[in-house]
VMD Tcl script that draws the C-alpha trace (Angstrom):
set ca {
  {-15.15 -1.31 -0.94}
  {-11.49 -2.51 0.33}
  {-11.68 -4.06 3.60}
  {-9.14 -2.00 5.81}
  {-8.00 -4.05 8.91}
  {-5.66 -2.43 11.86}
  {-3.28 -5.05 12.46}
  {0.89 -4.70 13.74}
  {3.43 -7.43 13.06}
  {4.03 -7.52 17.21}
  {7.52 -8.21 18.29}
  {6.53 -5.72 21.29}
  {8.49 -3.33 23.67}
  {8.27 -4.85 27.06}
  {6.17 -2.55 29.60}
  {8.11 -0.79 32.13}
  {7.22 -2.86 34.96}
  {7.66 -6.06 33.60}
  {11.51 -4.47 32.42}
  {11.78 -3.82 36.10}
  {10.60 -6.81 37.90}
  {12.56 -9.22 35.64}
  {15.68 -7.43 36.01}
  {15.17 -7.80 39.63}
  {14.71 -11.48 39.43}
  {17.62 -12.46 37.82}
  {19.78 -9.43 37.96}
  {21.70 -9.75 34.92}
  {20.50 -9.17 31.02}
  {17.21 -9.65 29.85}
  {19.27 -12.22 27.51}
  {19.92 -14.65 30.02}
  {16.17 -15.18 30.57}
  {15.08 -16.39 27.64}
  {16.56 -19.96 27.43}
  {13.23 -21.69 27.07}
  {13.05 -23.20 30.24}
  {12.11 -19.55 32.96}
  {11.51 -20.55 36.57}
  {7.97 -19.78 38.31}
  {8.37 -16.00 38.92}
  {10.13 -15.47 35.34}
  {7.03 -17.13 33.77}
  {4.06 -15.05 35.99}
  {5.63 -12.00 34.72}
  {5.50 -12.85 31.44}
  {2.38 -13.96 31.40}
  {0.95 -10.73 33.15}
  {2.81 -8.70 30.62}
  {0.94 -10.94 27.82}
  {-2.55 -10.14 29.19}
  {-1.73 -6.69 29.61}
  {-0.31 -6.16 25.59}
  {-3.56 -8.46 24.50}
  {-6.48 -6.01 26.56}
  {-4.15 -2.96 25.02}
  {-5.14 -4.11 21.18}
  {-8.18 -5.21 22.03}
  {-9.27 -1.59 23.56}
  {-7.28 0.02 20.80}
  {-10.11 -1.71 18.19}
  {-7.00 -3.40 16.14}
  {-8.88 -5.93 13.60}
  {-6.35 -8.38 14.75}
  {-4.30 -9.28 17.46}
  {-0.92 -10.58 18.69}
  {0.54 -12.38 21.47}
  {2.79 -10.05 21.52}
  {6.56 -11.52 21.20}
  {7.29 -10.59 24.72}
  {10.08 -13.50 25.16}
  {12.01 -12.08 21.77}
  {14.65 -10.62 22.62}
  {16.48 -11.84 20.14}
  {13.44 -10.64 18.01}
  {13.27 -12.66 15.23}
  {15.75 -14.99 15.54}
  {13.83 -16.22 19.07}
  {12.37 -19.49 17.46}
  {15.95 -20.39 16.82}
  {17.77 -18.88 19.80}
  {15.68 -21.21 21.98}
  {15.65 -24.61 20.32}
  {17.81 -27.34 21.62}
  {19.55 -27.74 18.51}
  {20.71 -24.51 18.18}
  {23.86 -22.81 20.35}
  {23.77 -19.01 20.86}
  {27.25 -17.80 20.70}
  {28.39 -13.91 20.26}
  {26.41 -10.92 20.33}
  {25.82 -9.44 16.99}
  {23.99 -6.45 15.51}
  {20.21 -6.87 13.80}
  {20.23 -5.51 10.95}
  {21.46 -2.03 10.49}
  {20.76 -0.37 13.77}
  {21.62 -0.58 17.46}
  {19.88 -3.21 18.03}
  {21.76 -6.90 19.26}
  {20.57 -10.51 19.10}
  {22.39 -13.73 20.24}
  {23.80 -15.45 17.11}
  {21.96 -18.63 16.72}
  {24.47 -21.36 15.59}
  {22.64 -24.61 14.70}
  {24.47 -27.66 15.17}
  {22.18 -30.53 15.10}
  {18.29 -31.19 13.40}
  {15.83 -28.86 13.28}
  {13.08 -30.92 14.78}
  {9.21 -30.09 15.92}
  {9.83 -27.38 19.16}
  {6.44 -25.59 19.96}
  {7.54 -22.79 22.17}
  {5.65 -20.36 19.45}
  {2.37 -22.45 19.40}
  {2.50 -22.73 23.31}
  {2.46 -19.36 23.24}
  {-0.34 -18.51 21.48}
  {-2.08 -21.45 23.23}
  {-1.52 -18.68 25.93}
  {-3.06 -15.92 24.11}
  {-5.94 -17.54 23.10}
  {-7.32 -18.15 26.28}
  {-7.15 -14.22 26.77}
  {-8.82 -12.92 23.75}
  {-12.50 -11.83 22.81}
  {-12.80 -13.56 19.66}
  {-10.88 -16.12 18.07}
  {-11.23 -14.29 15.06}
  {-8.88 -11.98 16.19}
  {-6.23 -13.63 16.60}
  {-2.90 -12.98 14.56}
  {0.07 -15.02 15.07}
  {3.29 -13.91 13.96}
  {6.47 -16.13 12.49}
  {9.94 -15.10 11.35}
  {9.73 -16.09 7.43}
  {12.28 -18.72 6.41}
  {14.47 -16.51 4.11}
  {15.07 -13.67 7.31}
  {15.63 -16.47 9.87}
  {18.03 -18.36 7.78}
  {19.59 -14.87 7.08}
  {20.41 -14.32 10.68}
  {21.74 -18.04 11.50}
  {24.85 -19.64 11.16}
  {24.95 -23.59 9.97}
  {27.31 -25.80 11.83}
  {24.61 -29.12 10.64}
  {23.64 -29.28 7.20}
  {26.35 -27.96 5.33}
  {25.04 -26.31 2.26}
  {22.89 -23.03 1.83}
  {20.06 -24.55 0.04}
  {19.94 -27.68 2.57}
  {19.88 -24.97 5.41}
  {17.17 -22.73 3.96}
  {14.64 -26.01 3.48}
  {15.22 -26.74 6.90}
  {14.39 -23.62 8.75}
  {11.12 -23.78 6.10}
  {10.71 -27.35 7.07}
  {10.97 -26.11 11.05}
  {8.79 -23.05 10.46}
  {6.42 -25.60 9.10}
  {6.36 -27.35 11.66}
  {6.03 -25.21 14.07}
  {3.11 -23.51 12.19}
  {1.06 -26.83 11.74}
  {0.83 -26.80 15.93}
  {-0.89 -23.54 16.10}
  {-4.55 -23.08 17.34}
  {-6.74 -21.46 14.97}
  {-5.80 -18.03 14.42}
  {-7.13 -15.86 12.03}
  {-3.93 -14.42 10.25}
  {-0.17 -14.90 10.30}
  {2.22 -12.74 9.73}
  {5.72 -14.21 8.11}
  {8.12 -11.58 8.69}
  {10.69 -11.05 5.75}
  {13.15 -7.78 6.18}
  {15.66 -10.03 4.74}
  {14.45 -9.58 1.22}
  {15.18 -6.08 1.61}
  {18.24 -6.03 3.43}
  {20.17 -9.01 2.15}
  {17.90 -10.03 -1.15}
  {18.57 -13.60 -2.62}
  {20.73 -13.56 -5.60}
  {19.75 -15.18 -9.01}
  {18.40 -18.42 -8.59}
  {18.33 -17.79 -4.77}
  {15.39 -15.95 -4.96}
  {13.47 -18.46 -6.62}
  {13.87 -20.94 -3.92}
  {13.41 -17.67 -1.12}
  {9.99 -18.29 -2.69}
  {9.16 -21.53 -2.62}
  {10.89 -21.92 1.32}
  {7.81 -18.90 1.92}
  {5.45 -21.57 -0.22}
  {6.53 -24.18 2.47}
  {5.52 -21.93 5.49}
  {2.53 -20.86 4.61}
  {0.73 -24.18 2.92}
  {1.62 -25.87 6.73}
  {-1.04 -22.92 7.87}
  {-4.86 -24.29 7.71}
  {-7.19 -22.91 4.86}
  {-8.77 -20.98 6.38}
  {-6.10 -18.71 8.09}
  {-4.83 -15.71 5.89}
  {-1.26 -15.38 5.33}
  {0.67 -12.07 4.92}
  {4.71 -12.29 4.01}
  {5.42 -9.19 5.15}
  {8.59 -7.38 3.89}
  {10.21 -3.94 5.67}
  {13.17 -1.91 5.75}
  {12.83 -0.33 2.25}
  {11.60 -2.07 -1.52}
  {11.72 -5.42 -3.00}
  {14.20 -5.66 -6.16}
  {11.72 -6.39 -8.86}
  {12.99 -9.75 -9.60}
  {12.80 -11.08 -6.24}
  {9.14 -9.16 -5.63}
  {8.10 -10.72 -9.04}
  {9.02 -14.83 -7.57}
  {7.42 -14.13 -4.25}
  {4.62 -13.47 -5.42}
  {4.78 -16.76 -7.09}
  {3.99 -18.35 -3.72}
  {0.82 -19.24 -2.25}
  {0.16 -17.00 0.22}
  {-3.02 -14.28 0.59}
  {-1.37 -10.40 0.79}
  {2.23 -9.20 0.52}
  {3.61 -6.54 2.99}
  {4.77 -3.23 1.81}
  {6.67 -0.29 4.00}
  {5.85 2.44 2.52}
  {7.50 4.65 5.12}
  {10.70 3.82 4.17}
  {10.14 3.50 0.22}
  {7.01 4.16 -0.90}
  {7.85 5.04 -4.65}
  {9.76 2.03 -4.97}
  {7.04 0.08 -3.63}
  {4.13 1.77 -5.60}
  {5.95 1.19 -8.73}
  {6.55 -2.23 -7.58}
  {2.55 -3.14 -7.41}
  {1.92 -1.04 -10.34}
  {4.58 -2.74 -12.94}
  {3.95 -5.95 -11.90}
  {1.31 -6.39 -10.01}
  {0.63 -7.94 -6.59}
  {-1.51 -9.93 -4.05}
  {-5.46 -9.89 -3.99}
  {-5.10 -8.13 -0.53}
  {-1.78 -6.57 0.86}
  {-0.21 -4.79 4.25}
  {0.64 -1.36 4.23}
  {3.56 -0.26 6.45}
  {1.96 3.40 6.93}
  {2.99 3.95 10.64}
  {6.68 3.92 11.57}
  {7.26 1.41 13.96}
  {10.84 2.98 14.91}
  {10.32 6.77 15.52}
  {8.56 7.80 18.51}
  {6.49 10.58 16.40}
  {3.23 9.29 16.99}
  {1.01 9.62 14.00}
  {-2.80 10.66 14.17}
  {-5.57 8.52 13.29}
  {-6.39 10.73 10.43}
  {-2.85 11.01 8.78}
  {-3.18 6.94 8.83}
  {-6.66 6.77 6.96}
  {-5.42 9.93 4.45}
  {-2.08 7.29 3.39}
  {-4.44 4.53 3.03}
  {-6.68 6.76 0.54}
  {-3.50 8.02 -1.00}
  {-2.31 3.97 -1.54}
  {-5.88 3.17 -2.87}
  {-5.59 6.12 -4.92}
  {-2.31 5.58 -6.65}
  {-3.02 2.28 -7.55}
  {-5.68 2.61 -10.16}
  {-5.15 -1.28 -11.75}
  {-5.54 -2.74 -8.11}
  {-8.85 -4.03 -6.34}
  {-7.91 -4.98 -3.43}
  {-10.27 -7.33 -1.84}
  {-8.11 -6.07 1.66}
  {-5.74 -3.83 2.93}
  {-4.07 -4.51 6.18}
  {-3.14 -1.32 8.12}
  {-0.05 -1.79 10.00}
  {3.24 -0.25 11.67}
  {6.33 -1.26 8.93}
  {8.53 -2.87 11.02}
  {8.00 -4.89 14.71}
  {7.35 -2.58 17.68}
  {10.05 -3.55 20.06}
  {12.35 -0.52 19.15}
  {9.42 1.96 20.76}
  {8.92 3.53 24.31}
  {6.01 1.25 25.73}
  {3.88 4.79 26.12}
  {4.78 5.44 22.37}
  {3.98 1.73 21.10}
  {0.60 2.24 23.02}
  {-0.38 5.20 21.33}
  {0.65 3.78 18.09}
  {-1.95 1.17 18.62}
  {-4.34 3.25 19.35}
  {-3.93 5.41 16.45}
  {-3.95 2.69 14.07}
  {-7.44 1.13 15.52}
  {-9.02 4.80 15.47}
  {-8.19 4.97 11.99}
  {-10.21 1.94 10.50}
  {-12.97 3.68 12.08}
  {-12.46 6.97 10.64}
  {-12.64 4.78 7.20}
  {-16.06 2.76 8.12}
  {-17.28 5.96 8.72}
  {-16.42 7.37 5.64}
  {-18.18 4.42 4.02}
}
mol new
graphics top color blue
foreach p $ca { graphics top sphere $p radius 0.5 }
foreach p [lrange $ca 0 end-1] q [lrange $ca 1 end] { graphics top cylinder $p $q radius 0.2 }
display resetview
Protein backbone atom coordinates (compact mmCIF):
# COMPACT_ATOMS: atom_id res chain seq x y z
CA UNK A 1 0.00 0.00 0.00
CA UNK A 2 1.20 3.80 -0.76
CA UNK A 3 2.81 5.27 2.13
CA UNK A 4 0.78 8.58 2.82
CA UNK A 5 2.88 11.11 4.89
CA UNK A 6 1.31 14.62 6.30
CA UNK A 7 3.92 16.97 5.58
CA UNK A 8 3.57 21.22 4.61
CA UNK A 9 6.28 23.06 2.70
CA UNK A 10 6.43 25.66 5.99
CA UNK A 11 7.13 29.23 5.16
CA UNK A 12 4.70 29.88 8.31
CA UNK A 13 2.35 32.78 9.43
CA UNK A 14 3.93 34.27 12.44
CA UNK A 15 1.69 33.73 15.74
CA UNK A 16 -0.04 36.69 17.00
CA UNK A 17 2.09 37.33 19.84
CA UNK A 18 5.26 37.02 18.39
CA UNK A 19 3.63 39.76 15.47
CA UNK A 20 3.04 41.84 18.53
CA UNK A 21 6.07 41.71 20.63
CA UNK A 22 8.43 42.26 17.65
CA UNK A 23 6.63 45.16 16.43
CA UNK A 24 7.07 46.52 19.82
CA UNK A 25 10.75 46.02 19.81
CA UNK A 26 11.68 47.72 16.94
CA UNK A 27 8.65 49.67 16.04
CA UNK A 28 8.90 49.82 12.43
CA UNK A 29 8.25 46.82 9.68
CA UNK A 30 8.73 43.39 10.30
CA UNK A 31 11.24 43.99 7.19
CA UNK A 32 13.72 45.80 8.99
CA UNK A 33 14.27 42.83 11.33
CA UNK A 34 15.43 40.41 9.32
CA UNK A 35 18.99 41.57 8.33
CA UNK A 36 20.74 38.50 9.65
CA UNK A 37 22.31 39.93 12.45
CA UNK A 38 18.71 40.49 15.35
CA UNK A 39 19.78 41.77 18.75
CA UNK A 40 19.07 39.58 22.05
CA UNK A 41 15.29 40.25 22.45
CA UNK A 42 14.69 39.99 18.48
CA UNK A 43 16.34 36.50 18.64
CA UNK A 44 14.32 35.06 22.09
CA UNK A 45 11.23 35.79 20.26
CA UNK A 46 12.03 34.04 17.47
CA UNK A 47 13.15 31.31 18.98
CA UNK A 48 9.97 30.96 21.27
CA UNK A 49 7.88 31.31 18.18
CA UNK A 50 10.08 28.28 16.65
CA UNK A 51 9.31 25.95 19.60
CA UNK A 52 5.88 26.89 19.62
CA UNK A 53 5.26 26.11 15.45
CA UNK A 54 7.56 22.74 16.08
CA UNK A 55 5.16 21.25 19.38
CA UNK A 56 2.07 22.51 16.93
CA UNK A 57 3.16 19.72 14.08
CA UNK A 58 4.29 17.52 16.31
CA UNK A 59 0.71 17.35 18.25
CA UNK A 60 -0.96 17.70 14.90
CA UNK A 61 0.73 13.93 14.02
CA UNK A 62 2.36 15.59 10.67
CA UNK A 63 4.85 12.69 9.36
CA UNK A 64 7.31 15.45 9.04
CA UNK A 65 8.25 18.57 10.34
CA UNK A 66 9.55 22.10 9.69
CA UNK A 67 11.39 24.75 11.34
CA UNK A 68 9.05 26.73 10.30
CA UNK A 69 10.50 29.83 8.10
CA UNK A 70 9.63 32.23 10.80
CA UNK A 71 12.52 34.85 9.73
CA UNK A 72 11.03 34.83 5.85
CA UNK A 73 9.57 37.55 5.30
CA UNK A 74 10.74 37.89 2.21
CA UNK A 75 9.51 34.20 1.91
CA UNK A 76 11.48 32.65 -0.44
CA UNK A 77 13.81 34.94 -1.47
CA UNK A 78 15.11 35.04 2.53
CA UNK A 79 18.36 32.96 1.81
CA UNK A 80 19.22 35.73 -0.56
CA UNK A 81 17.76 38.81 1.14
CA UNK A 82 20.14 38.08 4.03
CA UNK A 83 23.52 37.20 2.54
CA UNK A 84 26.26 39.71 2.54
CA UNK A 85 26.58 39.66 -1.04
CA UNK A 86 23.34 40.52 -1.84
CA UNK A 87 21.66 44.34 -1.51
CA UNK A 88 17.88 44.53 -0.95
CA UNK A 89 16.65 47.47 -2.80
CA UNK A 90 12.75 48.25 -3.68
CA UNK A 91 9.77 46.59 -2.57
CA UNK A 92 8.22 44.41 -5.14
CA UNK A 93 5.22 42.10 -5.45
CA UNK A 94 5.63 37.97 -5.04
CA UNK A 95 4.21 36.57 -7.50
CA UNK A 96 0.72 37.42 -8.44
CA UNK A 97 -0.88 38.45 -5.22
CA UNK A 98 -0.60 41.05 -2.46
CA UNK A 99 2.05 39.81 -1.15
CA UNK A 100 5.75 42.05 -1.09
CA UNK A 101 9.37 40.92 -0.71
CA UNK A 102 12.59 43.05 -0.70
CA UNK A 103 14.25 42.70 -4.14
CA UNK A 104 17.43 40.90 -3.62
CA UNK A 105 20.12 42.49 -5.91
CA UNK A 106 23.37 40.44 -5.82
CA UNK A 107 26.41 42.25 -6.39
CA UNK A 108 29.30 40.23 -5.36
CA UNK A 109 29.95 36.00 -4.89
CA UNK A 110 27.63 33.82 -3.72
CA UNK A 111 29.74 32.18 -1.08
CA UNK A 112 28.95 29.41 1.84
CA UNK A 113 26.30 31.57 4.40
CA UNK A 114 24.54 29.04 6.82
CA UNK A 115 21.78 31.12 8.24
CA UNK A 116 19.31 28.14 6.87
CA UNK A 117 21.42 25.25 8.43
CA UNK A 118 21.77 27.32 11.74
CA UNK A 119 18.40 27.27 11.77
CA UNK A 120 17.53 23.96 11.66
CA UNK A 121 20.52 23.33 13.99
CA UNK A 122 17.79 25.17 16.10
CA UNK A 123 15.01 22.94 15.35
CA UNK A 124 16.62 19.94 15.89
CA UNK A 125 17.30 20.33 19.31
CA UNK A 126 13.38 20.74 19.73
CA UNK A 127 12.03 17.78 17.98
CA UNK A 128 10.94 14.14 19.02
CA UNK A 129 12.62 12.29 16.42
CA UNK A 130 15.14 13.15 14.03
CA UNK A 131 13.25 11.35 11.63
CA UNK A 132 10.95 13.96 11.48
CA UNK A 133 12.60 16.45 10.48
CA UNK A 134 11.89 18.31 7.06
CA UNK A 135 13.92 21.13 5.97
CA UNK A 136 12.77 23.37 3.42
CA UNK A 137 14.94 25.37 0.52
CA UNK A 138 13.87 27.81 -2.19
CA UNK A 139 14.79 25.66 -5.49
CA UNK A 140 17.38 27.35 -7.70
CA UNK A 141 15.12 28.11 -10.74
CA UNK A 142 12.34 30.24 -8.22
CA UNK A 143 15.18 31.99 -6.33
CA UNK A 144 17.02 33.02 -9.39
CA UNK A 145 13.50 34.03 -10.71
CA UNK A 146 13.02 36.54 -7.99
CA UNK A 147 16.75 38.10 -8.01
CA UNK A 148 18.32 40.61 -9.90
CA UNK A 149 22.24 40.08 -11.05
CA UNK A 150 24.48 43.05 -10.67
CA UNK A 151 27.79 40.10 -10.41
CA UNK A 152 27.89 37.54 -12.90
CA UNK A 153 26.52 38.95 -15.85
CA UNK A 154 24.82 36.29 -17.83
CA UNK A 155 21.54 34.23 -17.06
CA UNK A 156 23.05 30.88 -17.22
CA UNK A 157 26.23 32.03 -15.02
CA UNK A 158 23.57 33.41 -12.49
CA UNK A 159 21.32 30.35 -12.34
CA UNK A 160 24.61 27.89 -11.56
CA UNK A 161 25.39 30.11 -8.90
CA UNK A 162 22.32 30.33 -6.82
CA UNK A 163 22.44 26.17 -7.48
CA UNK A 164 26.03 26.29 -6.51
CA UNK A 165 24.86 28.51 -3.17
CA UNK A 166 21.81 26.34 -2.53
CA UNK A 167 24.35 23.60 -2.57
CA UNK A 168 26.14 24.81 -0.36
CA UNK A 169 24.05 25.75 1.93
CA UNK A 170 22.34 22.29 1.80
CA UNK A 171 25.66 20.27 2.37
CA UNK A 172 25.71 22.17 6.11
CA UNK A 173 22.47 20.78 7.19
CA UNK A 174 22.05 18.23 10.10
CA UNK A 175 20.40 15.16 9.18
CA UNK A 176 16.95 15.71 8.29
CA UNK A 177 14.74 13.37 6.93
CA UNK A 178 13.25 15.26 3.82
CA UNK A 179 13.71 18.54 1.97
CA UNK A 180 11.52 20.33 0.32
CA UNK A 181 12.95 22.54 -2.86
CA UNK A 182 10.31 24.93 -3.51
CA UNK A 183 9.71 25.67 -7.33
CA UNK A 184 6.43 28.04 -8.12
CA UNK A 185 8.65 29.48 -10.67
CA UNK A 186 8.14 26.67 -13.11
CA UNK A 187 4.64 27.51 -13.06
CA UNK A 188 4.60 31.08 -13.02
CA UNK A 189 7.55 32.09 -15.15
CA UNK A 190 8.52 28.47 -16.88
CA UNK A 191 12.06 28.30 -18.57
CA UNK A 192 11.95 28.68 -22.23
CA UNK A 193 13.51 26.12 -24.72
CA UNK A 194 16.77 25.15 -23.74
CA UNK A 195 16.21 27.00 -20.38
CA UNK A 196 14.39 24.37 -19.04
CA UNK A 197 16.87 21.86 -19.57
CA UNK A 198 19.40 23.55 -17.48
CA UNK A 199 16.19 24.57 -14.76
CA UNK A 200 16.80 20.82 -14.42
CA UNK A 201 20.04 20.12 -14.01
CA UNK A 202 20.49 23.59 -11.47
CA UNK A 203 17.51 21.23 -9.36
CA UNK A 204 20.15 18.11 -10.08
CA UNK A 205 22.80 20.37 -8.34
CA UNK A 206 20.61 21.02 -5.18
CA UNK A 207 19.55 18.00 -4.42
CA UNK A 208 22.84 15.58 -5.05
CA UNK A 209 24.60 18.25 -2.22
CA UNK A 210 21.69 16.54 0.15
CA UNK A 211 23.08 13.14 1.90
CA UNK A 212 21.66 9.70 0.62
CA UNK A 213 19.76 9.10 2.77
CA UNK A 214 17.51 12.28 2.95
CA UNK A 215 14.47 12.30 0.47
CA UNK A 216 14.10 15.10 -1.79
CA UNK A 217 10.77 16.59 -3.05
CA UNK A 218 10.95 19.63 -5.87
CA UNK A 219 7.87 20.83 -5.17
CA UNK A 220 6.02 22.95 -7.82
CA UNK A 221 2.61 25.25 -7.02
CA UNK A 222 0.56 27.86 -8.40
CA UNK A 223 -1.08 25.83 -11.22
CA UNK A 224 0.60 22.87 -13.91
CA UNK A 225 3.92 22.21 -15.31
CA UNK A 226 4.08 22.78 -19.29
CA UNK A 227 4.78 19.28 -20.40
CA UNK A 228 8.11 20.00 -21.74
CA UNK A 229 9.50 21.51 -18.76
CA UNK A 230 7.62 18.65 -16.36
CA UNK A 231 9.12 16.04 -18.83
CA UNK A 232 13.25 17.55 -18.09
CA UNK A 233 12.62 17.84 -14.41
CA UNK A 234 11.96 14.82 -14.01
CA UNK A 235 15.22 14.11 -15.60
CA UNK A 236 16.87 15.10 -12.31
CA UNK A 237 17.81 13.09 -9.47
CA UNK A 238 15.62 13.77 -6.96
CA UNK A 239 12.92 11.21 -5.00
CA UNK A 240 9.04 12.76 -5.58
CA UNK A 241 7.82 15.75 -7.59
CA UNK A 242 5.20 18.19 -6.09
CA UNK A 243 1.86 18.62 -7.63
CA UNK A 244 -1.06 21.37 -6.63
CA UNK A 245 -3.80 19.93 -7.44
CA UNK A 246 -5.97 22.67 -5.98
CA UNK A 247 -5.19 24.96 -8.42
CA UNK A 248 -4.94 22.50 -11.57
CA UNK A 249 -5.60 19.23 -10.95
CA UNK A 250 -6.55 18.09 -14.60
CA UNK A 251 -3.56 19.57 -15.90
CA UNK A 252 -1.57 17.88 -13.41
CA UNK A 253 -3.28 14.37 -13.62
CA UNK A 254 -2.77 14.38 -17.25
CA UNK A 255 0.67 15.46 -16.63
CA UNK A 256 1.60 12.08 -14.50
CA UNK A 257 -0.55 10.08 -16.67
CA UNK A 258 1.09 11.07 -20.29
CA UNK A 259 4.33 11.04 -19.13
CA UNK A 260 4.81 9.69 -16.19
CA UNK A 261 6.43 10.81 -12.92
CA UNK A 262 8.48 10.22 -9.68
CA UNK A 263 8.46 6.83 -7.66
CA UNK A 264 6.77 8.88 -4.81
CA UNK A 265 5.22 12.45 -5.24
CA UNK A 266 3.49 15.52 -3.06
CA UNK A 267 0.05 16.26 -3.43
CA UNK A 268 -1.02 19.91 -2.95
CA UNK A 269 -4.66 18.77 -1.67
CA UNK A 270 -5.15 21.53 1.04
CA UNK A 271 -5.12 25.18 0.00
CA UNK A 272 -2.57 26.88 1.73
CA UNK A 273 -4.14 30.46 0.79
CA UNK A 274 -7.92 30.33 1.66
CA UNK A 275 -8.88 30.30 5.14
CA UNK A 276 -11.68 27.47 4.41
CA UNK A 277 -10.36 24.94 6.52
CA UNK A 278 -10.74 21.51 5.05
CA UNK A 279 -11.75 18.30 7.12
CA UNK A 280 -9.62 15.46 7.71
CA UNK A 281 -11.87 13.33 5.69
CA UNK A 282 -12.21 15.57 2.49
CA UNK A 283 -8.13 15.29 2.62
CA UNK A 284 -7.98 11.34 2.74
CA UNK A 285 -11.20 11.17 0.01
CA UNK A 286 -8.59 13.53 -2.63
CA UNK A 287 -5.83 11.29 -1.81
CA UNK A 288 -8.09 8.11 -2.80
CA UNK A 289 -9.40 10.10 -5.71
CA UNK A 290 -5.36 10.84 -6.84
CA UNK A 291 -4.57 7.08 -6.23
CA UNK A 292 -7.56 6.32 -8.09
CA UNK A 293 -7.07 8.29 -11.24
CA UNK A 294 -3.78 7.21 -11.72
CA UNK A 295 -4.14 3.61 -12.65
CA UNK A 296 -0.29 3.25 -14.37
CA UNK A 297 1.24 4.73 -11.04
CA UNK A 298 2.58 2.74 -7.88
CA UNK A 299 3.58 5.01 -5.85
CA UNK A 300 5.98 3.75 -3.34
CA UNK A 301 4.76 7.37 -1.37
CA UNK A 302 2.54 10.08 -1.41
CA UNK A 303 3.27 13.14 0.55
CA UNK A 304 0.11 14.94 1.83
CA UNK A 305 0.60 18.55 1.90
CA UNK A 306 -0.93 22.24 1.72
CA UNK A 307 0.01 23.53 -2.21
CA UNK A 308 1.64 26.48 -1.53
CA UNK A 309 3.74 27.86 1.89
CA UNK A 310 1.49 28.80 4.83
CA UNK A 311 2.48 32.31 5.52
CA UNK A 312 -0.58 33.87 3.64
CA UNK A 313 -3.00 32.15 6.55
CA UNK A 314 -4.50 33.50 9.90
CA UNK A 315 -2.19 31.68 12.54
CA UNK A 316 -5.70 30.04 14.01
CA UNK A 317 -6.43 28.95 10.33
CA UNK A 318 -2.74 27.61 9.56
CA UNK A 319 -3.19 25.64 12.92
CA UNK A 320 -6.18 23.96 12.01
CA UNK A 321 -4.83 23.23 8.66
CA UNK A 322 -2.19 21.23 10.37
CA UNK A 323 -4.24 19.54 12.24
CA UNK A 324 -6.46 18.45 9.56
CA UNK A 325 -3.78 17.23 7.46
CA UNK A 326 -2.17 14.93 10.43
CA UNK A 327 -5.83 13.54 11.25
CA UNK A 328 -6.08 12.53 7.82
CA UNK A 329 -3.06 10.01 7.49
CA UNK A 330 -4.76 8.43 10.27
CA UNK A 331 -8.07 8.16 8.83
CA UNK A 332 -5.95 6.27 5.90
CA UNK A 333 -3.90 3.77 8.37
CA UNK A 334 -7.08 3.03 9.56
CA UNK A 335 -8.55 2.23 6.49
CA UNK A 336 -5.62 -0.11 5.92
Amino acid sequence: MTERIATTPGVYPLPDWAKGDLADLKGHQKHDLVDGDEGEETTAVYEEARAEVLDRQQNAGLDRVVEGQLRWDDMLAHPLAVHDSVETRGIVRYYDNNNFYREPVVTGDLAFDGDVATELDAASELVDDADELQAVVPGPYSLADLATDEYYGDDDAFLDAIAEFLAGEVEAFPEVETLFVLEPSLVENPPADGEDERASEAIDTVASAAVAETDVVVHTYWGALDEKVHAHLLDADFDALGYDFVANHEDNLYNINEYGTKESIAAGVVDGQNTLVEDAGQIAERADWLEENTPAADFESIYLTTNTELFYLPYSTFEQKLAALGEATEIAEVKA
